[in-house]
Structures are given as structure tokens and as C-alpha cells.
VOKEBA-944088 format. One record per residue: residue in one letter; x, y, z of N, C-alpha, C, CB in turn. Coordinates in steps of 0.2 Angstrom, whole numbers, plus 5000, padded with zeros to 4 digits. Glycine has a CB too. Layout:
N
<a,<X,Y,Z>,<X,Y,Z>,<X,Y,Z>,<X,Y,Z>> ...
% end
This chain:
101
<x,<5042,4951,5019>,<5045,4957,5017>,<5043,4963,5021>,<5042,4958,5009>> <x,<5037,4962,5023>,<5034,4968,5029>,<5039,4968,5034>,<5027,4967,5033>> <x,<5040,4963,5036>,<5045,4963,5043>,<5051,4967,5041>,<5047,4954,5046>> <x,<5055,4964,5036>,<5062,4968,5033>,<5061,4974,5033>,<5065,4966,5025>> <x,<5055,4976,5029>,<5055,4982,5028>,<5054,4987,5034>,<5051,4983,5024>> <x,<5049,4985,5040>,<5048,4986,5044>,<5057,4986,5049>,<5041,4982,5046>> <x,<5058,4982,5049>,<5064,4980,5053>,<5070,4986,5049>,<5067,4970,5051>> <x,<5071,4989,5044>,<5076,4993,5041>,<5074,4999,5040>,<5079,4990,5036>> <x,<5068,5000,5041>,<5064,5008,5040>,<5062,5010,5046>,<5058,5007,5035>> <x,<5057,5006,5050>,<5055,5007,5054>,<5046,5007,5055>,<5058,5010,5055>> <x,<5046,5009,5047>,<5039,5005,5045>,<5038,5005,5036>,<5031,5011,5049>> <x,<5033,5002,5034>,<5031,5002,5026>,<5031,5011,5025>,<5023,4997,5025>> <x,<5029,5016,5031>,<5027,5022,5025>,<5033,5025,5027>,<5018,5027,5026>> <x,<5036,5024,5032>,<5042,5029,5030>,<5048,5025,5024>,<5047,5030,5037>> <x,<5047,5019,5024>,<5051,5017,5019>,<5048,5018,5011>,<5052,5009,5021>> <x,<5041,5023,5010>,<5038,5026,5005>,<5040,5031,5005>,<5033,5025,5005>> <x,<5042,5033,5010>,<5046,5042,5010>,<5051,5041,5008>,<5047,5046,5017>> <x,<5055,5038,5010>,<5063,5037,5009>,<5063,5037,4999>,<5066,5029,5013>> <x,<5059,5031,4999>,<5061,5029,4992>,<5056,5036,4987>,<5059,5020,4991>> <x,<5050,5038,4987>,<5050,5044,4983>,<5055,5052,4984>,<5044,5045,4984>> <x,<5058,5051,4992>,<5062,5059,4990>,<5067,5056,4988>,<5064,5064,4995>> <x,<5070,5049,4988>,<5079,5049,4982>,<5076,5048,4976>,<5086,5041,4984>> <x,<5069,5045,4973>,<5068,5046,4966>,<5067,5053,4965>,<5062,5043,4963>> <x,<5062,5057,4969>,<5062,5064,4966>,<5068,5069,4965>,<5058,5068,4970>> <x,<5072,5066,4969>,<5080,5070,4969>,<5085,5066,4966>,<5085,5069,4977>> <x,<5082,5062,4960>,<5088,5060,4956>,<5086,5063,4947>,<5089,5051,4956>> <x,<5094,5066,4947>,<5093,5071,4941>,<5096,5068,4935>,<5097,5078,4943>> <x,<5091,5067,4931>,<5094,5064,4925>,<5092,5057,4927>,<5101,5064,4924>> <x,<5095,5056,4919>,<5093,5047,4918>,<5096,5043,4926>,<5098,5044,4911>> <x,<5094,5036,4928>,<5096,5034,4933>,<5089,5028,4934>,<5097,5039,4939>> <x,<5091,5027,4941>,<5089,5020,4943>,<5088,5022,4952>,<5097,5012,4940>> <x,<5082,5018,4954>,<5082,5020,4961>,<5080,5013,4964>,<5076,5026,4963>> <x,<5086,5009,4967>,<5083,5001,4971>,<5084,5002,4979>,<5089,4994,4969>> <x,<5080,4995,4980>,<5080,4991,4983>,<5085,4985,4986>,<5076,4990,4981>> <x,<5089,4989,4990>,<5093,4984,4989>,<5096,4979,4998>,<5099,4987,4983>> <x,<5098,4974,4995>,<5099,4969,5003>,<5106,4970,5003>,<5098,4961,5003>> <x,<5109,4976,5010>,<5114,4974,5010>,<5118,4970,5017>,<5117,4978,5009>> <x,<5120,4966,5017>,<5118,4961,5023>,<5113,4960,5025>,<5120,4963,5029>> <x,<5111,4959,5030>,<5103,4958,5033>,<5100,4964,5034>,<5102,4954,5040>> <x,<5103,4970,5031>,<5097,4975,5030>,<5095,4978,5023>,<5099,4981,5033>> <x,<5089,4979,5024>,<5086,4983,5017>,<5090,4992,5017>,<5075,4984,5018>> <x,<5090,4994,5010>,<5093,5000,5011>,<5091,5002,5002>,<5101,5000,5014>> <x,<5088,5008,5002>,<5088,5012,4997>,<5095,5015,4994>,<5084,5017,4998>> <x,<5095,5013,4988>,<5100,5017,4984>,<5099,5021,4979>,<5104,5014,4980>> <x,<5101,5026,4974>,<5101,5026,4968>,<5107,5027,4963>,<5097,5029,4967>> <x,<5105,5026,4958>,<5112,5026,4952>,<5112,5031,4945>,<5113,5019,4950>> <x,<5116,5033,4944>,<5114,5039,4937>,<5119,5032,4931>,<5120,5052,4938>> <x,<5112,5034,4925>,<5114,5030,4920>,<5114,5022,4920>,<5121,5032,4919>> <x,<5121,5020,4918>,<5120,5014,4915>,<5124,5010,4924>,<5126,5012,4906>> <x,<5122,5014,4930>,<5125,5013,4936>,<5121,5007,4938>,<5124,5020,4941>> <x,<5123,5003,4941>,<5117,4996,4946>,<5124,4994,4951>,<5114,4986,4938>> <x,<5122,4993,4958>,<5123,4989,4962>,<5127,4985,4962>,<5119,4986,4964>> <x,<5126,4980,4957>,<5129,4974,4956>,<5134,4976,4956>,<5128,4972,4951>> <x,<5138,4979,4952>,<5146,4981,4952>,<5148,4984,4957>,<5148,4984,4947>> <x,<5143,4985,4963>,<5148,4987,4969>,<5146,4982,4975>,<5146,4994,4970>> <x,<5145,4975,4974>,<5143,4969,4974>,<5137,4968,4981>,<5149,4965,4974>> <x,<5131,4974,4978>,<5124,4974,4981>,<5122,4970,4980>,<5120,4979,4980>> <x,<5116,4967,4984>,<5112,4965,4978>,<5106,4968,4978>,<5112,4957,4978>> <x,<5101,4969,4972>,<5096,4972,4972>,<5090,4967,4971>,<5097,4977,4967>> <x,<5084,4970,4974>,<5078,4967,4975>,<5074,4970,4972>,<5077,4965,4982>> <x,<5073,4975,4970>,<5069,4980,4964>,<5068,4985,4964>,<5063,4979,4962>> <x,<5070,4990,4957>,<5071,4995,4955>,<5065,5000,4951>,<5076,4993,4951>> <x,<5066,5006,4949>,<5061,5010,4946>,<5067,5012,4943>,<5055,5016,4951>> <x,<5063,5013,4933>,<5070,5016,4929>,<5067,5023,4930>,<5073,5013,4921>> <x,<5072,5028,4932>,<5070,5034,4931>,<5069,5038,4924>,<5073,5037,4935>> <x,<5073,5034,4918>,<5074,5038,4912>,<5070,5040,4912>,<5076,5037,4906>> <x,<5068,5046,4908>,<5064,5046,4905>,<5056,5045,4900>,<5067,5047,4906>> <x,<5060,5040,4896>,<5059,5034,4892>,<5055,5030,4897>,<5065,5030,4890>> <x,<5054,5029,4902>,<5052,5024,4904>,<5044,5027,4908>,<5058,5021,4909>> <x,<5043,5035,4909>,<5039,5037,4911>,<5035,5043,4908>,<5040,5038,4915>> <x,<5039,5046,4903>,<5036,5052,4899>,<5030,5050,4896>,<5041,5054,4893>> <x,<5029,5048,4891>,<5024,5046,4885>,<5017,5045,4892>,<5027,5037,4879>> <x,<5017,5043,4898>,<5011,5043,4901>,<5011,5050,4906>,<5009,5035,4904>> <x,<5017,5049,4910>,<5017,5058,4914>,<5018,5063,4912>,<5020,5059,4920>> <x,<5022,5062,4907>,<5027,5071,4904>,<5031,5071,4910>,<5021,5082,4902>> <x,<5031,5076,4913>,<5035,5078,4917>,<5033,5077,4925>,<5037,5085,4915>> <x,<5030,5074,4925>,<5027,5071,4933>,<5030,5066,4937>,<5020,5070,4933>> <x,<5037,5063,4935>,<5040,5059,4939>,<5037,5060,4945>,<5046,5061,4938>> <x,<5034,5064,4949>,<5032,5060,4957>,<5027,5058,4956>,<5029,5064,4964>> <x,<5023,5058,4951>,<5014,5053,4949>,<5018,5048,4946>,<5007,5056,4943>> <x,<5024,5046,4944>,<5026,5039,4941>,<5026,5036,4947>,<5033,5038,4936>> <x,<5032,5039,4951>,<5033,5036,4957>,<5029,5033,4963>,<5037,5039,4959>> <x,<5025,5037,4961>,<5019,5033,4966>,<5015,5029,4963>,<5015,5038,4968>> <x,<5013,5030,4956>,<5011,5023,4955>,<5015,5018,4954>,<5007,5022,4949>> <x,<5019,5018,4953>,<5024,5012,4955>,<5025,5011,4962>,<5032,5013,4951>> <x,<5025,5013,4966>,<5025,5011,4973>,<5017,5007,4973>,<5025,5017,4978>> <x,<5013,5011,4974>,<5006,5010,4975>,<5003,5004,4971>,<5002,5018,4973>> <x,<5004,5002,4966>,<5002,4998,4960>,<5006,4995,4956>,<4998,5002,4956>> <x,<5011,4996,4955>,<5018,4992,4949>,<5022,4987,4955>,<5027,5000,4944>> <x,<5024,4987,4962>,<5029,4986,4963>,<5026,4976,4965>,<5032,4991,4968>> <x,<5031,4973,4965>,<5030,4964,4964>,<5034,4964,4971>,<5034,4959,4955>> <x,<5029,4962,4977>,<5033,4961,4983>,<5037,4955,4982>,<5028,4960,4989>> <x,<5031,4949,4980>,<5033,4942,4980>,<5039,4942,4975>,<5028,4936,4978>> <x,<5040,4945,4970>,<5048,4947,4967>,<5053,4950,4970>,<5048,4952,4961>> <x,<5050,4954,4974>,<5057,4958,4976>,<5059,4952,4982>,<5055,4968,4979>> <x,<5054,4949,4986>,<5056,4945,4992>,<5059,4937,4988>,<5049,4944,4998>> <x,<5057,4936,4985>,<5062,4929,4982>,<5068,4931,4980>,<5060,4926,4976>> <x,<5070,4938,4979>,<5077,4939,4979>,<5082,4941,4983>,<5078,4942,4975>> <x,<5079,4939,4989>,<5081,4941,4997>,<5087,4935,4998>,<5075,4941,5004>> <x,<5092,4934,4998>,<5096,4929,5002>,<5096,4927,5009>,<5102,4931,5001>> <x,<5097,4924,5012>,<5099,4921,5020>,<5102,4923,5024>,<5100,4917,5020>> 
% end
């Protein structure tokens, strides 16, 4: 997964950059993936009930932004969610079993 990421970012920490300024820049409820398109890795995101899938991405793993999913422990600190979910939540060996060939 280092290599992909390395290979479509250009390293692991810019591809940490990338994915916290499209979470911090998504307004409202939404979704921020991972996703494979062709043989490259590429950040997306989507507002609401939006996913990849129906625009026949496929995703390798996501941070929900609602709300709901981070209030009750940050209040309004969405960049401290996002970083512990980078730093500590994210499941490499999940996100890479869902890589295709």
C-alpha cells in the first residue's frame, strides 16, 4: 500500500496533506475516500448520501464527515477527528485488500 500511495502522491505525507485539506474543505454532511481509479490512488469527496460507487469508483476507505460521526468526542474540531483517523483509525490491510489488479 506504501508503494501505491507513494506511486500516486508522491509520498505518504503529502498524501496526508491532500486528504486533510479536502476533509477540512468539505462543508456539510459528506464522505472523504480513497479511492482506486485505474492503477491510480486518488482522493475524492462526496456531500450526503454521495459514494463513488455510483460513479463506478471503487473505494478503498472513507472518513464520514457528518457530524454524528465526530461531534460528541471533538464538538467542532473536525481537523483533530481527521487526524486521528489518519494517525490511529485508518486499517491499511482493509483499505489494501480492496485494491484490484
Amino acid at each position: 500500500m506504501e508503494a501505491r500511495i507513494s506511486d500516486s502522491f508522491g509520498s505518504y505525507r503529502q498524501f496526508y496533506k491532500d486528504f486533510s485539506e479536502i476533509a477540512s474543505a468539505q462543508f456539510g454532511s459528506g464522505w472523504v475516500w480513497l479511492i482506486q481509479d485505474s492503477q491510480t490512488l486518488r482522493i475524492t469527496a462526496t456531500s450526503n448520501a454521495g459514494t463513488p460507487v455510483a460513479e463506478g469508483q471503487l473505494p478503498l476507505l472513507c472518513i464520514d464527515l457528518w457530524e454524528h460521526a465526530y461531534y460528541l468526542d471533538y464538538q467542532n474540531r473536525c481537523d483533530d477527528y481527521v487526524t486521528t483517523f489518519l494517525d490511529k483509525l485508518v486499517s491499511w490491510e482493509f483499505a489494501e485488500g480492496n485494491i484490484t489488479a
